[in-house]
Biopython code that builds the backbone (N, CA, C, O; Angstrom):
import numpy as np
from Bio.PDB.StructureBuilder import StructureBuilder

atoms = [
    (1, "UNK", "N", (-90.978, -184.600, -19.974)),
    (1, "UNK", "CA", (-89.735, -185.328, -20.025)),
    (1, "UNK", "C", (-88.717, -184.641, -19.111)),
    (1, "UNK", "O", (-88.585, -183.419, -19.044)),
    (2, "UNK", "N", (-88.145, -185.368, -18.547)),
    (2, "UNK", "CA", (-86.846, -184.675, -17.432)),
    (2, "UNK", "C", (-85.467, -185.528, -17.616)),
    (2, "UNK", "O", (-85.114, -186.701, -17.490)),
    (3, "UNK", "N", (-85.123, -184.786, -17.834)),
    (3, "UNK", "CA", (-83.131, -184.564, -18.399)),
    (3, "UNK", "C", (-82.339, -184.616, -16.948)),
    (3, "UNK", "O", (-82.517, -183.882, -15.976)),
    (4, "UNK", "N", (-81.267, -185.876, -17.129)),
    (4, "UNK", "CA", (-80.533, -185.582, -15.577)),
    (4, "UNK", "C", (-79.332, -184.139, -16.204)),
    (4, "UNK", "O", (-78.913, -183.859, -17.327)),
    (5, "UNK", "N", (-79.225, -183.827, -15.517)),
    (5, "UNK", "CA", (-78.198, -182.330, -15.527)),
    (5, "UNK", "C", (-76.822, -182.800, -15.282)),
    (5, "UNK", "O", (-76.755, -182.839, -14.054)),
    (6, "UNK", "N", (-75.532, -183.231, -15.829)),
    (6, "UNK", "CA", (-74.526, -183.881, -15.197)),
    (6, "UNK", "C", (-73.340, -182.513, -15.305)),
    (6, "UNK", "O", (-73.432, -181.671, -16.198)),
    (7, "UNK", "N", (-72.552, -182.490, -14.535)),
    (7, "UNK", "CA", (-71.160, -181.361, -14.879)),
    (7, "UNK", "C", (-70.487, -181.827, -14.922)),
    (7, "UNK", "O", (-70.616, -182.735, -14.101)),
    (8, "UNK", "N", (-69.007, -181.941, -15.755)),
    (8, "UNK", "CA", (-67.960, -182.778, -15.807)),
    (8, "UNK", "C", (-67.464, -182.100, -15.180)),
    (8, "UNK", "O", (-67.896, -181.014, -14.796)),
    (9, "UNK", "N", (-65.896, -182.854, -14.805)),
    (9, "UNK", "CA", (-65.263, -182.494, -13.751)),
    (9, "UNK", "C", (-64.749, -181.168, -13.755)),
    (9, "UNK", "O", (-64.671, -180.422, -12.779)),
    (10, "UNK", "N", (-64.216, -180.800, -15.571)),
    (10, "UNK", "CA", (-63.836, -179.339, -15.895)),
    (10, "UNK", "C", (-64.709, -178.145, -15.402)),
    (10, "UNK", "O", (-64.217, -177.292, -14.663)),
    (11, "UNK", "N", (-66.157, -178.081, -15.860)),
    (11, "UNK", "CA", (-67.069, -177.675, -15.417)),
    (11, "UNK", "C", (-67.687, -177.460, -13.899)),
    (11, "UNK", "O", (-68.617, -176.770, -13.482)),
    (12, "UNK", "N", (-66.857, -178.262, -13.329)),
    (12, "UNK", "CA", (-67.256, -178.388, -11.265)),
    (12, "UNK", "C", (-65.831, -177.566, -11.524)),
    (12, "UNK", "O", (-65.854, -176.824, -10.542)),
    (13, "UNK", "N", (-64.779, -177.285, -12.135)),
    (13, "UNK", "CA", (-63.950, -176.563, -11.364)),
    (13, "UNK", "C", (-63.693, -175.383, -11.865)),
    (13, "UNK", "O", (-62.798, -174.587, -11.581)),
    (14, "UNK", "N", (-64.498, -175.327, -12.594)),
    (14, "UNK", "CA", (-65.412, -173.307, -13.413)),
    (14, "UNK", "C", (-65.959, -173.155, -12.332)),
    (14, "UNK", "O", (-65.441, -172.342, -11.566)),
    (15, "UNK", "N", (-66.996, -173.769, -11.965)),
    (15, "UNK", "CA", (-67.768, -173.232, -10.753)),
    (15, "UNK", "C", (-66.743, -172.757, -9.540)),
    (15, "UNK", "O", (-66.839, -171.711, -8.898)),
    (16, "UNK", "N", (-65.706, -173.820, -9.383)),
    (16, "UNK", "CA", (-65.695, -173.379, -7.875)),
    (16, "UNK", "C", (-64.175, -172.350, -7.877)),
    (16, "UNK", "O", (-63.654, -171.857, -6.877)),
    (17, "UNK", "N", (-63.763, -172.244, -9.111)),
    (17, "UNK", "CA", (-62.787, -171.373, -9.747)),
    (17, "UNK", "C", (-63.359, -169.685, -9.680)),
    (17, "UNK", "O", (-62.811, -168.813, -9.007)),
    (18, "UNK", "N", (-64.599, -169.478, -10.558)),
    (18, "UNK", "CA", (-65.331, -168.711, -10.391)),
    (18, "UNK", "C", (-66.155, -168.399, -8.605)),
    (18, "UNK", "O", (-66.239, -167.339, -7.985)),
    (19, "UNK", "N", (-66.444, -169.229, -8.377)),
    (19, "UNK", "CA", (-66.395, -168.544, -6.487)),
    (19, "UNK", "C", (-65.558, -167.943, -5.792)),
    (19, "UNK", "O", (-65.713, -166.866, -5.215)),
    (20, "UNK", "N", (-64.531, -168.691, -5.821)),
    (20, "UNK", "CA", (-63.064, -167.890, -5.308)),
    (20, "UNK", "C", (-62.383, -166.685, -5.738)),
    (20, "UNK", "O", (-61.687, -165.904, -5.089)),
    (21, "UNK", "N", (-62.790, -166.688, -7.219)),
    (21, "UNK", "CA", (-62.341, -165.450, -8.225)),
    (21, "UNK", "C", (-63.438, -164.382, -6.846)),
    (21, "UNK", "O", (-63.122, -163.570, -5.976)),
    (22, "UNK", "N", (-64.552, -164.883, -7.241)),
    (22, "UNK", "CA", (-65.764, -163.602, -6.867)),
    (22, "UNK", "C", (-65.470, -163.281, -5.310)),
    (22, "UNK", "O", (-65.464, -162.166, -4.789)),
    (23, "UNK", "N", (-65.237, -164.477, -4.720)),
    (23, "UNK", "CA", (-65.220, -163.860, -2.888)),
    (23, "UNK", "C", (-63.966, -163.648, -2.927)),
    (23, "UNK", "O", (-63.547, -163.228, -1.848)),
    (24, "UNK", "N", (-63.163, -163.768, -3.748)),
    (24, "UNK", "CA", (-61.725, -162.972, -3.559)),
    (24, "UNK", "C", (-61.706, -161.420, -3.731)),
    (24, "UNK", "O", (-61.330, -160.532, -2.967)),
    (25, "UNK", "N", (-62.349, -161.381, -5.251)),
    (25, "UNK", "CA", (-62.201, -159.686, -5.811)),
    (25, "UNK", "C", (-63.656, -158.930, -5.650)),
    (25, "UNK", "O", (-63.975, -158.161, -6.557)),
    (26, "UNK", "N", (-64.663, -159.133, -4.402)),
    (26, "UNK", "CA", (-65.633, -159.002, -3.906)),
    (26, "UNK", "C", (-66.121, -159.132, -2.687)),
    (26, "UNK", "O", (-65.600, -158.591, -1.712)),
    (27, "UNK", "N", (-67.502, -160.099, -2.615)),
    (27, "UNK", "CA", (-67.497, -160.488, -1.453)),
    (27, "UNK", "C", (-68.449, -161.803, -1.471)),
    (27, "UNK", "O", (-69.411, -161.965, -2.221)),
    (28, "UNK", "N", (-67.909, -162.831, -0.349)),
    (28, "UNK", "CA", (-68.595, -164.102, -0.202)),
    (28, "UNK", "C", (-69.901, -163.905, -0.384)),
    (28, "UNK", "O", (-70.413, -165.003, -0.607)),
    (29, "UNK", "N", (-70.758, -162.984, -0.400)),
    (29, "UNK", "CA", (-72.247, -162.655, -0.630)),
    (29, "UNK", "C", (-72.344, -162.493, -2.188)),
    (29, "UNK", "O", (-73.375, -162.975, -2.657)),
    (30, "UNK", "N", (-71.609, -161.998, -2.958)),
    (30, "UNK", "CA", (-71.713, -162.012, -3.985)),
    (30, "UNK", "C", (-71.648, -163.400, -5.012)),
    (30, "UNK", "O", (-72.310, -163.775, -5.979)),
    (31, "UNK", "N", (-70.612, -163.878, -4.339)),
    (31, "UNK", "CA", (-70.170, -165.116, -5.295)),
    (31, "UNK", "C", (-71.647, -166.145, -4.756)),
    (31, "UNK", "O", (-71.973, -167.000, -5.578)),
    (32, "UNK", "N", (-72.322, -166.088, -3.720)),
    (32, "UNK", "CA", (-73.071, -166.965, -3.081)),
    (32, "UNK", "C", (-74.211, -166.871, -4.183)),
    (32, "UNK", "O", (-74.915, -167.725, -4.721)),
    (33, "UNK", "N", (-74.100, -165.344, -4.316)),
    (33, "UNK", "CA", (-75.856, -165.109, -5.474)),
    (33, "UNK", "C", (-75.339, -165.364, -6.398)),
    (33, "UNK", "O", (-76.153, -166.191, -6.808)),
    (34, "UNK", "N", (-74.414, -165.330, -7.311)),
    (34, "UNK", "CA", (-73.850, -165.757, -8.393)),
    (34, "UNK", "C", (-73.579, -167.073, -8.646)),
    (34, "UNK", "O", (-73.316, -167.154, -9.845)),
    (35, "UNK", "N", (-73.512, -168.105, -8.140)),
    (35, "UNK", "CA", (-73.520, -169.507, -7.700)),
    (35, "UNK", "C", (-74.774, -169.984, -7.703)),
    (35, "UNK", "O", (-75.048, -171.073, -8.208)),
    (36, "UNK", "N", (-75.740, -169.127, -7.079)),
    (36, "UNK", "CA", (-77.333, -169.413, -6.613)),
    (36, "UNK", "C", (-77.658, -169.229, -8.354)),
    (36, "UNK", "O", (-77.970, -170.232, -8.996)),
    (37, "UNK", "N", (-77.585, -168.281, -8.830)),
    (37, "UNK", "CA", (-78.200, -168.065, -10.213)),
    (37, "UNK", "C", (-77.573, -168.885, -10.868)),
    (37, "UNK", "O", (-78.395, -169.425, -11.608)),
    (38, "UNK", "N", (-76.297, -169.425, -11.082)),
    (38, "UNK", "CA", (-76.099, -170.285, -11.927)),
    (38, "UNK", "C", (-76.645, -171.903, -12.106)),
    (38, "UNK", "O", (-76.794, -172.660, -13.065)),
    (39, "UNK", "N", (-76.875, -171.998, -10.498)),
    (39, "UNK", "CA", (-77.556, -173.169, -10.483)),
    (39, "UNK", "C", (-78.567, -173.084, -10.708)),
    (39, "UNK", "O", (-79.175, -174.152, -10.637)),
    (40, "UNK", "N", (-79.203, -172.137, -11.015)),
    (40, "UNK", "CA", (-80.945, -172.049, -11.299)),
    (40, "UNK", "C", (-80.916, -171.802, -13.164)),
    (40, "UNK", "O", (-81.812, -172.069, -13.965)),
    (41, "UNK", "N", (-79.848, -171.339, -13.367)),
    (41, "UNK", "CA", (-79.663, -171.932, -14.933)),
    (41, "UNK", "C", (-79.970, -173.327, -15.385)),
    (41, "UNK", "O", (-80.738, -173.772, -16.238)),
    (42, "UNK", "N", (-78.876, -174.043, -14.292)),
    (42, "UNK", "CA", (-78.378, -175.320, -14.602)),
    (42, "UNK", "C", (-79.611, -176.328, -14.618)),
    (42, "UNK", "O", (-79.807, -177.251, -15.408)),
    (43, "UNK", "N", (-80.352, -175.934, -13.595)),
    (43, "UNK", "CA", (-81.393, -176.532, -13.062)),
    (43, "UNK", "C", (-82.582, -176.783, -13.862)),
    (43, "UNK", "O", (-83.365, -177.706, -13.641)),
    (44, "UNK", "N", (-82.764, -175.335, -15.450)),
    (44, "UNK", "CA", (-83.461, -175.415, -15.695)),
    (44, "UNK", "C", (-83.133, -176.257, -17.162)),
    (44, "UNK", "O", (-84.095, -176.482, -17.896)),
    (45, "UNK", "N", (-82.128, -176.597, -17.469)),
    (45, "UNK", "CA", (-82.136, -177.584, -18.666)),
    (45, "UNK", "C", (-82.339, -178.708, -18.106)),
    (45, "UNK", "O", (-81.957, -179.610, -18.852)),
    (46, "UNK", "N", (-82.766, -179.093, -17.127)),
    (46, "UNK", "CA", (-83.728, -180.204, -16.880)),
    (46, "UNK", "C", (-85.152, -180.211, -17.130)),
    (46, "UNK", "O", (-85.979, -181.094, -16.905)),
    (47, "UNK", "N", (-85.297, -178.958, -17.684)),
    (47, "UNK", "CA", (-86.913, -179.596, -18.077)),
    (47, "UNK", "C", (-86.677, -179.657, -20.130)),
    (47, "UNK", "O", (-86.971, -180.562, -20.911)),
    (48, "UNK", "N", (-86.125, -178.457, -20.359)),
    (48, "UNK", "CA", (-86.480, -178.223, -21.792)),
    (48, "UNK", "C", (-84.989, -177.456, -22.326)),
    (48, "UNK", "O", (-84.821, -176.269, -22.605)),
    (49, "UNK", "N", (-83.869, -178.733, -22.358)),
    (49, "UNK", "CA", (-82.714, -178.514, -22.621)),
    (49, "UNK", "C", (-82.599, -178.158, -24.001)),
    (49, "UNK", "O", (-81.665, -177.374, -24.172)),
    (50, "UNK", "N", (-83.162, -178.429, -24.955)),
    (50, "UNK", "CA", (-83.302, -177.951, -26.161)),
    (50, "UNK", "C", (-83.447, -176.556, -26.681)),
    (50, "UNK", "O", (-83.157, -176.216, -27.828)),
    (51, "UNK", "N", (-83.917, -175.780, -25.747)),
    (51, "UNK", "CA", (-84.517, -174.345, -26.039)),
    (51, "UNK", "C", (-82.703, -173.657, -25.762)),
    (51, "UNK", "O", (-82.856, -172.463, -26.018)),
    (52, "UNK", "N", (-81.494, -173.817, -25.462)),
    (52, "UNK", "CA", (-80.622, -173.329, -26.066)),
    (52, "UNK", "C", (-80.296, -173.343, -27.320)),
    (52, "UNK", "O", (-80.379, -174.220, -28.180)),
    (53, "UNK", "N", (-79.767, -171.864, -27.335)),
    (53, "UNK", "CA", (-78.939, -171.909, -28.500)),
    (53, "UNK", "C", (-77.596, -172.586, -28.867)),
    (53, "UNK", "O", (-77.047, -173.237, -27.979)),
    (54, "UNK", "N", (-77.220, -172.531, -29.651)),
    (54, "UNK", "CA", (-75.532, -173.039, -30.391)),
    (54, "UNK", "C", (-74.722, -171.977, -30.272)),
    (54, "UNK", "O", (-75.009, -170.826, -30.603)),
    (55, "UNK", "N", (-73.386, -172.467, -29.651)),
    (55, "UNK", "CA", (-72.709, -171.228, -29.656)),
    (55, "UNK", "C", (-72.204, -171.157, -30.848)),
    (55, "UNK", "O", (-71.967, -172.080, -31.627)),
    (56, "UNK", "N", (-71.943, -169.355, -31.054)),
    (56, "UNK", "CA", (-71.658, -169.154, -32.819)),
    (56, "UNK", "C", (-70.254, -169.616, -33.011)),
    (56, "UNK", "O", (-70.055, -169.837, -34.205)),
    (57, "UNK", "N", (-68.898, -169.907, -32.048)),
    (57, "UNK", "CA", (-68.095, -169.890, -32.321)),
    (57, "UNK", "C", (-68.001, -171.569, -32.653)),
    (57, "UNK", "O", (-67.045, -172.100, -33.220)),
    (58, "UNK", "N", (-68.933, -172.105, -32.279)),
    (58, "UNK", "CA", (-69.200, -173.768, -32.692)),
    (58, "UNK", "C", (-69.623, -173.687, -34.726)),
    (58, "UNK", "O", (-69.047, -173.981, -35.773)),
    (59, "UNK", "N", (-71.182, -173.004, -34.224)),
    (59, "UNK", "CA", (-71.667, -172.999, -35.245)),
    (59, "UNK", "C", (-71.327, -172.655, -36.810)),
    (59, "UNK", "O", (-71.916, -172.925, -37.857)),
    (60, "UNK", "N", (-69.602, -171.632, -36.389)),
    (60, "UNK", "CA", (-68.999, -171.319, -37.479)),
    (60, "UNK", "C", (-67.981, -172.725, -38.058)),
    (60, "UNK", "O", (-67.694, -172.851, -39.248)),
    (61, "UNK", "N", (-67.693, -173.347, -37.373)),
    (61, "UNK", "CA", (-67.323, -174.589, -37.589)),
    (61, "UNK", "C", (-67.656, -175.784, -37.881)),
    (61, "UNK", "O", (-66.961, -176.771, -38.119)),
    (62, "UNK", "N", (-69.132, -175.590, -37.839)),
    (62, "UNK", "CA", (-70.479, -176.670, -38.609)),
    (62, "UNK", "C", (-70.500, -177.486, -37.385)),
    (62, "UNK", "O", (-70.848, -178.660, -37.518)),
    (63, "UNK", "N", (-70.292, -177.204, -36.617)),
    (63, "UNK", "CA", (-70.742, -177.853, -34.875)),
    (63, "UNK", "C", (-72.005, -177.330, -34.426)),
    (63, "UNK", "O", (-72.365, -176.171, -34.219)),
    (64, "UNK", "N", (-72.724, -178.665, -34.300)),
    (64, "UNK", "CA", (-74.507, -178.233, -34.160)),
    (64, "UNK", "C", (-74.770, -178.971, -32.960)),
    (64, "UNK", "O", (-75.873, -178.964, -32.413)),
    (65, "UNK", "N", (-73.544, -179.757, -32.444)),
    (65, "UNK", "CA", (-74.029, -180.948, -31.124)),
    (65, "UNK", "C", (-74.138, -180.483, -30.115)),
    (65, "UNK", "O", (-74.927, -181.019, -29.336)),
    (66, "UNK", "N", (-73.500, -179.455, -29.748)),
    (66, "UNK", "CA", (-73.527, -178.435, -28.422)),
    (66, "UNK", "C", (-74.582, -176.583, -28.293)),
    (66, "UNK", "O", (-74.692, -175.590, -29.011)),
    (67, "UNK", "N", (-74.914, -176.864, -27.462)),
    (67, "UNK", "CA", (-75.794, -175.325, -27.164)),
    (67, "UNK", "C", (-75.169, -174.847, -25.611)),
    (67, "UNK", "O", (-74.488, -175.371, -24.729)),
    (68, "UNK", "N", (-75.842, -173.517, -25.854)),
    (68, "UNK", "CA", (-75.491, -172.630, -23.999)),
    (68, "UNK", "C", (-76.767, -171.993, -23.930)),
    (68, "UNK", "O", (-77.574, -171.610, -24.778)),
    (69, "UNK", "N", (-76.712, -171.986, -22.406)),
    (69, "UNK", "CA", (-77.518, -171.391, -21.726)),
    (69, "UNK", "C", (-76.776, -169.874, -21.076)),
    (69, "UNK", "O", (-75.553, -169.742, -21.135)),
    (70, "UNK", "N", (-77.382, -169.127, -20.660)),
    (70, "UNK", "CA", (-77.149, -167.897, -20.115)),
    (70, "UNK", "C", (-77.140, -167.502, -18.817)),
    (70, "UNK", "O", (-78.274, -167.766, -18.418)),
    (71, "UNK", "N", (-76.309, -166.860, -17.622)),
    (71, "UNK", "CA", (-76.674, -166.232, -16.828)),
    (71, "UNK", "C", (-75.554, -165.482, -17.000)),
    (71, "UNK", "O", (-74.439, -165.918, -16.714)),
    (72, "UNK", "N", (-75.796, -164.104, -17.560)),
    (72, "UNK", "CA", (-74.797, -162.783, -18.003)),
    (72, "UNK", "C", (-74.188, -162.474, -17.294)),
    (72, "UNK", "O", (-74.868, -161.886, -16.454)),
    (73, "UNK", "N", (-72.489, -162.491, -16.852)),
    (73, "UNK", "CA", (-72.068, -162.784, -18.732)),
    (73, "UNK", "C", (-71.099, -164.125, -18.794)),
    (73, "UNK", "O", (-70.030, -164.262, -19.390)),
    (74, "UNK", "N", (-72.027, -165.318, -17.760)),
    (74, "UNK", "CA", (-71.586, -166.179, -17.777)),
    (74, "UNK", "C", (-72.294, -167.089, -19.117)),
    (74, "UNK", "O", (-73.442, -166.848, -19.489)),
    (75, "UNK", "N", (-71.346, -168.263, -19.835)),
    (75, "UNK", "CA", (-72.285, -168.699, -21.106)),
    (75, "UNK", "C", (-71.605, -170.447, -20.120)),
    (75, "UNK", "O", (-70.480, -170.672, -19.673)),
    (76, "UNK", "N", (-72.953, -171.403, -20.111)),
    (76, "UNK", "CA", (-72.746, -172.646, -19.794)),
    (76, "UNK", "C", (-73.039, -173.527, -21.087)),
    (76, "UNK", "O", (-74.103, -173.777, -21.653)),
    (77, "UNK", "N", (-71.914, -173.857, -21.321)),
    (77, "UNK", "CA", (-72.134, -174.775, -22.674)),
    (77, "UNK", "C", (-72.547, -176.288, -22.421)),
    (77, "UNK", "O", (-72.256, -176.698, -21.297)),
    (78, "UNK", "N", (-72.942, -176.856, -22.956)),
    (78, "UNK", "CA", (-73.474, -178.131, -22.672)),
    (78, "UNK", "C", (-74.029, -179.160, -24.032)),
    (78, "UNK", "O", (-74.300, -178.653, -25.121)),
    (79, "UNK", "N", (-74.100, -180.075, -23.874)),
    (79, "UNK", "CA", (-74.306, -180.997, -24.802)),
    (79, "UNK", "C", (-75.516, -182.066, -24.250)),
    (79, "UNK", "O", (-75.385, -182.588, -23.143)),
    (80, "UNK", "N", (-76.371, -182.272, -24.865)),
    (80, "UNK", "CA", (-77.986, -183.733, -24.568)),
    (80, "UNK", "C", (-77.407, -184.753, -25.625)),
    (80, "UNK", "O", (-77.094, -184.823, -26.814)),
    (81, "UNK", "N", (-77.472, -185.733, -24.103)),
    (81, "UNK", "CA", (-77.220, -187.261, -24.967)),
    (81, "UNK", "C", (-78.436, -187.856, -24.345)),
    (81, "UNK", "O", (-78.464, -187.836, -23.115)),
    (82, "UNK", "N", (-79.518, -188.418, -25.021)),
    (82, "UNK", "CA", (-80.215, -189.187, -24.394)),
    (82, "UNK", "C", (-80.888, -188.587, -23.478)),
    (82, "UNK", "O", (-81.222, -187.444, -23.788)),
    (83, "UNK", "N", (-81.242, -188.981, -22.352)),
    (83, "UNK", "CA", (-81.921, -188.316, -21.019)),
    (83, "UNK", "C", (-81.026, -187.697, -20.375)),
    (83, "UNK", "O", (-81.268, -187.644, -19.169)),
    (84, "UNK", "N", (-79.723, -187.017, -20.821)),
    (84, "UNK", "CA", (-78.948, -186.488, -20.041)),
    (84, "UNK", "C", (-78.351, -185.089, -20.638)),
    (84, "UNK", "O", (-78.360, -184.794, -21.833)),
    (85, "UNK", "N", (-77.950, -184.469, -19.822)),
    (85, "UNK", "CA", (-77.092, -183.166, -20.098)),
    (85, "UNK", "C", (-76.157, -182.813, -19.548)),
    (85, "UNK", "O", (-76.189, -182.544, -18.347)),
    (86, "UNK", "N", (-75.057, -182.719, -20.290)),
    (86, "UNK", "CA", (-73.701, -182.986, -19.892)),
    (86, "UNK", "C", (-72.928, -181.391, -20.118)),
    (86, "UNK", "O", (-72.806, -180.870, -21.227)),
    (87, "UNK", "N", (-72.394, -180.690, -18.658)),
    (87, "UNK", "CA", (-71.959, -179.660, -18.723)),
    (87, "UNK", "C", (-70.700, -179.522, -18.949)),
    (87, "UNK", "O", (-69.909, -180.141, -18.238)),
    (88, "UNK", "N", (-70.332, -178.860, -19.767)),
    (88, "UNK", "CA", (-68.336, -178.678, -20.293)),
    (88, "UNK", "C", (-68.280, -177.684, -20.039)),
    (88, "UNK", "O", (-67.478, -177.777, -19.110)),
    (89, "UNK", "N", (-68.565, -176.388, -20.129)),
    (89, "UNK", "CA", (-67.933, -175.303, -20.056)),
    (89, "UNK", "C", (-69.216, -174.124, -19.095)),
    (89, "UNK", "O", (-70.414, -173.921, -19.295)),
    (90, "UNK", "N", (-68.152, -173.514, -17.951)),
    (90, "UNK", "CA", (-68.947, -172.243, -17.241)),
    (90, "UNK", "C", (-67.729, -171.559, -17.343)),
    (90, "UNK", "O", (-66.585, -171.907, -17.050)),
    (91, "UNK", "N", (-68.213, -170.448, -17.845)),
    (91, "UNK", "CA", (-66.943, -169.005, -18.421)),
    (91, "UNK", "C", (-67.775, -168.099, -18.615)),
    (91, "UNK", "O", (-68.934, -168.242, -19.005)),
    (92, "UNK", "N", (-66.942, -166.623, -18.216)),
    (92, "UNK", "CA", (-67.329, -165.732, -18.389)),
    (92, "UNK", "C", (-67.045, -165.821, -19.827)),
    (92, "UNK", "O", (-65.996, -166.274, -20.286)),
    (93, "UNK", "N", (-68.213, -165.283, -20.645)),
    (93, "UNK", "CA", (-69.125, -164.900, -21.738)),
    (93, "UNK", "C", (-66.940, -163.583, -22.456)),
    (93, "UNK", "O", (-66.240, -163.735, -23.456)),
    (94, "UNK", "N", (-66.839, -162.811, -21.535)),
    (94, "UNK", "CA", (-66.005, -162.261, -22.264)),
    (94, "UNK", "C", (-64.346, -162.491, -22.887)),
    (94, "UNK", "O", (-63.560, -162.036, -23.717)),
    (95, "UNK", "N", (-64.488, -163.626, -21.738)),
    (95, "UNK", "CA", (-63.133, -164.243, -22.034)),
    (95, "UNK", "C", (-63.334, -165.079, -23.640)),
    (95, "UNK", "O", (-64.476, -165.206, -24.082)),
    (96, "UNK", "N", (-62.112, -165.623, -24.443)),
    (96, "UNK", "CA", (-61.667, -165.616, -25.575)),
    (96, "UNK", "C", (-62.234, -167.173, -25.669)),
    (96, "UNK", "O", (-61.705, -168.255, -25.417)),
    (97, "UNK", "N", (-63.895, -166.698, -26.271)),
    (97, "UNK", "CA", (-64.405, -168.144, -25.963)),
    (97, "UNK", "C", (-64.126, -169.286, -27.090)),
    (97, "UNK", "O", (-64.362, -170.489, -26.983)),
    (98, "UNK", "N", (-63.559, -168.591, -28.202)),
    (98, "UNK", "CA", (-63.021, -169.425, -29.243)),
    (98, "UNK", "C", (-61.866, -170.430, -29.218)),
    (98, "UNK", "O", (-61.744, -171.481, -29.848)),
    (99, "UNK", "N", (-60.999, -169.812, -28.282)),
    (99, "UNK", "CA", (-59.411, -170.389, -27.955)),
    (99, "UNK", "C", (-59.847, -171.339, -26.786)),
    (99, "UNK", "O", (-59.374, -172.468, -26.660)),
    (100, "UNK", "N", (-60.680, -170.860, -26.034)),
    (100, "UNK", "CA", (-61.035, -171.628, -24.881)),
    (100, "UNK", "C", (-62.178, -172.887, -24.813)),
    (100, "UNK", "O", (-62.170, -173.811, -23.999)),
    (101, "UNK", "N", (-63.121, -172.665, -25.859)),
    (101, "UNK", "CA", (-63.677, -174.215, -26.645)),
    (101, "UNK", "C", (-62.989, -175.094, -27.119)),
    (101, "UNK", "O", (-63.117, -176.306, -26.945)),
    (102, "UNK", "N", (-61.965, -174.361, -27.953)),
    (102, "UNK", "CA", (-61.084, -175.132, -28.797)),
    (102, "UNK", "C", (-60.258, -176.118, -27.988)),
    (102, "UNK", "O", (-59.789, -177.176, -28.408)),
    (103, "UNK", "N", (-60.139, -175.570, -26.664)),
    (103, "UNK", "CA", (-59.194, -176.695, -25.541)),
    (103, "UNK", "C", (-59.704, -177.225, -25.091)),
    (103, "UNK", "O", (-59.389, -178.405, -24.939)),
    (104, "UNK", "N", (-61.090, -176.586, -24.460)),
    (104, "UNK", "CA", (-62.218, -177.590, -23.408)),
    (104, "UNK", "C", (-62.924, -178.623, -24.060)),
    (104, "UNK", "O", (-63.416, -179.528, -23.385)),
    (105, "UNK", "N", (-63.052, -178.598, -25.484)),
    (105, "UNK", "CA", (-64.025, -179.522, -26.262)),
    (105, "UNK", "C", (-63.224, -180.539, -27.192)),
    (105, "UNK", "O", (-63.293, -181.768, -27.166)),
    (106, "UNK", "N", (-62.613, -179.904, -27.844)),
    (106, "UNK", "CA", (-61.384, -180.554, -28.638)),
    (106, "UNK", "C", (-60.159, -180.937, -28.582)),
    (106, "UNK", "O", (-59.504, -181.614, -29.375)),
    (107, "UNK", "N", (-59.769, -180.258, -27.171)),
    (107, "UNK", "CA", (-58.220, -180.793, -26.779)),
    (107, "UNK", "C", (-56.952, -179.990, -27.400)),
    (107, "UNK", "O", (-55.771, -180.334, -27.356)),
    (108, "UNK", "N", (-57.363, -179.140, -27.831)),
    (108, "UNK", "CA", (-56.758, -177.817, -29.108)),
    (108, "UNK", "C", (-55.525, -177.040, -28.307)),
    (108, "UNK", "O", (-54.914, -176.123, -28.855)),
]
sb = StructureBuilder()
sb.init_structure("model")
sb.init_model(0)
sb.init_chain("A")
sb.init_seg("    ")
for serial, (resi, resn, name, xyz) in enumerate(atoms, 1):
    if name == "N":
        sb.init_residue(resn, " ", resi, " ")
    sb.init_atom(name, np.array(xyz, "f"), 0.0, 1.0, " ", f" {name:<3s}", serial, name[0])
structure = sb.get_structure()
């Protein structure tokens, strides 16, 4: 079975938020492999989107509809409707991911 991979618009501007962060306080080589790996995250909840986990700061709230995938210590949250997978959130893993679901998902 194959899952289309979709990013909402919030999510296209994590990505390209996070590039600029990286070739700003780094270097364009860095953010390039960091970009490269994330899309090879992204890429792979097209085969077997299910094998994420739930994030706990969902799961403490009895929210079971959303899971993330990993590329450390970035967390890509995402949601499967149907044949599709719909990306909301690319954040670094350390930022205040509770306050920051609460706006990206719920409007909080």
């Amino acid at each position: 079975m194959h899952f289309e991979v979709l990013l909402t618009k919030d999510a296209e501007q994590d990505l390209e938020e996070l590039y600029d962060h990286i070739a700003t306080h780094d270097t364009a080589g860095n953010a390039d492999r960091v970009l490269d790996r994330i899309e090879t995250a992204l890429d792979s909840l097209s085969t077997f989107p299910e094998r994420g986990s739930h994030p706990k700061e969902l799961l403490a709230l009895g929210i079971r509809e959303y899971r993330q995938t990993f590329f450390k210590p970035y967390r890509l949250i995402y949601r499967i409707v149907d044949q599709r997978v719909y990306v909301y959130l690319i954040a670094d893993g350390r930022r205040d991911m509770q306050s920051l679901l609460a706006r990206r998902l719920f409007g909080a």
